[in-house]
C-alpha positions as CSV (number, residue, x, y, z in Angstrom):
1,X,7.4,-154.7,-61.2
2,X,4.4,-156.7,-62.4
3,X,1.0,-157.1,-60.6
4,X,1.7,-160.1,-59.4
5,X,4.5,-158.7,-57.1
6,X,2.2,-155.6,-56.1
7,X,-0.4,-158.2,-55.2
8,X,2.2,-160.3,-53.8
9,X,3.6,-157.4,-51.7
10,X,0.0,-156.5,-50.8
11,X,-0.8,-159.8,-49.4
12,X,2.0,-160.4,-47.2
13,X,1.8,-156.6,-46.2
14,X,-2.0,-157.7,-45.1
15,X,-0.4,-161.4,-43.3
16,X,2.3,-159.2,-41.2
17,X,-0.5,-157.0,-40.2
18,X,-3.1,-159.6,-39.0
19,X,0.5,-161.3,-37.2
20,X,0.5,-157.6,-35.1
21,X,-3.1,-157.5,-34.4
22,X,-3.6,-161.2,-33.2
23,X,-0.6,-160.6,-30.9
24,X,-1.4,-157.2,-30.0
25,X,-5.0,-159.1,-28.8
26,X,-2.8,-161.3,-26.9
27,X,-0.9,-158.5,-25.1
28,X,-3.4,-155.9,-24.2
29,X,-6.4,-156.0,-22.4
30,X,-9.5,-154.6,-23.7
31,X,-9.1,-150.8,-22.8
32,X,-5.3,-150.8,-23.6
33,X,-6.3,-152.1,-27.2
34,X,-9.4,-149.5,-27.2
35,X,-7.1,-146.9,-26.0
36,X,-4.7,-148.1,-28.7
37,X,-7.4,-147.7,-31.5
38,X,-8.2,-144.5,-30.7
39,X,-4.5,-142.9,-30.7
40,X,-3.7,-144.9,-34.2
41,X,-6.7,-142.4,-35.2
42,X,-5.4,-139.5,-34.0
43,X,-1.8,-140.2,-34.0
44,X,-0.9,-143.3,-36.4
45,X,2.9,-142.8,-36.2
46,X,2.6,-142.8,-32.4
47,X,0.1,-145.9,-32.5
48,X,2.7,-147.5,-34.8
49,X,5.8,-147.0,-32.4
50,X,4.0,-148.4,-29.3
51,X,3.0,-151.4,-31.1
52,X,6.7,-151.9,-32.4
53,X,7.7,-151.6,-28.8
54,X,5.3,-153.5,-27.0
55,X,6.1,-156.3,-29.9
56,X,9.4,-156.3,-28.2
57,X,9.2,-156.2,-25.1
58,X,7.0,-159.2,-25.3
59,X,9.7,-161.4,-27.9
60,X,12.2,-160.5,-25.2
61,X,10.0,-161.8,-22.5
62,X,9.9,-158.5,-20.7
63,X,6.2,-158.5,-20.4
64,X,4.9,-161.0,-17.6
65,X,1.4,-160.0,-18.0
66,X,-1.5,-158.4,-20.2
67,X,-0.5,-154.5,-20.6
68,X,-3.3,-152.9,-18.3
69,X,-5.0,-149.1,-19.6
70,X,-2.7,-147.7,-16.8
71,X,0.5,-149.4,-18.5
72,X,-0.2,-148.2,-21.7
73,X,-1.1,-144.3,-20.7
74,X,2.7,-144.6,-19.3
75,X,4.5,-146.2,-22.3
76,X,2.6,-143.5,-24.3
77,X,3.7,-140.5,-22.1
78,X,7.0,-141.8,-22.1
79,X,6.9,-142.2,-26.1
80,X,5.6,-138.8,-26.9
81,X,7.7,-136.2,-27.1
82,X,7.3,-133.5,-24.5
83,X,5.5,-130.5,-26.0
84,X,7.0,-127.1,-25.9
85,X,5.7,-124.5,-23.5
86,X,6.6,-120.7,-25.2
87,X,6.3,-117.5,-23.7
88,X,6.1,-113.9,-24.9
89,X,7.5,-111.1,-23.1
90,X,5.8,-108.1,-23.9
91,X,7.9,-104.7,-23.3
């Protein structure tokens, strides 16, 4: 591999993710994206997911509508994986 493919790579890499944002801008309103920038701080895997699958909801013409804060906190709860509760018994 030369630089020219890394750049290459680099660039389109950089295309596809200006693509997600614009339509991401297009799909959310403004606290579902600022809600959305926050977890792809804390959480980028999970950020990354929701994306994906807002993405395709929306190419499927599942989404009628911008995706409210409300909408969003329930795609993310139903995302996440439940955490794990563990109790000691003491004897």
């Amino acid at each position: 591999m030369s630089y020219d493919d890394n750049s290459q790579d680099s660039q389109q890499d950089s295309q596809i993710a200006a693509q997600k944002e614009l339509i991401l801008r297009q799909l959310l309103s403004s606290e579902a994206r600022l809600r959305l920038n926050n977890v792809k701080m804390v959480k980028p895997d999970l950020a990354a997911l929701v994306e994906n699958y807002l993405i395709n909801m929306a190419s499927q013409g599942r989404l009628n509508s911008q995706v409210s804060d409300e909408q969003l906190k329930q795609i993310l709860m139903s995302i996440q994986q439940p955490k794990r509760d563990f109790k000691i018994n003491r004897k």
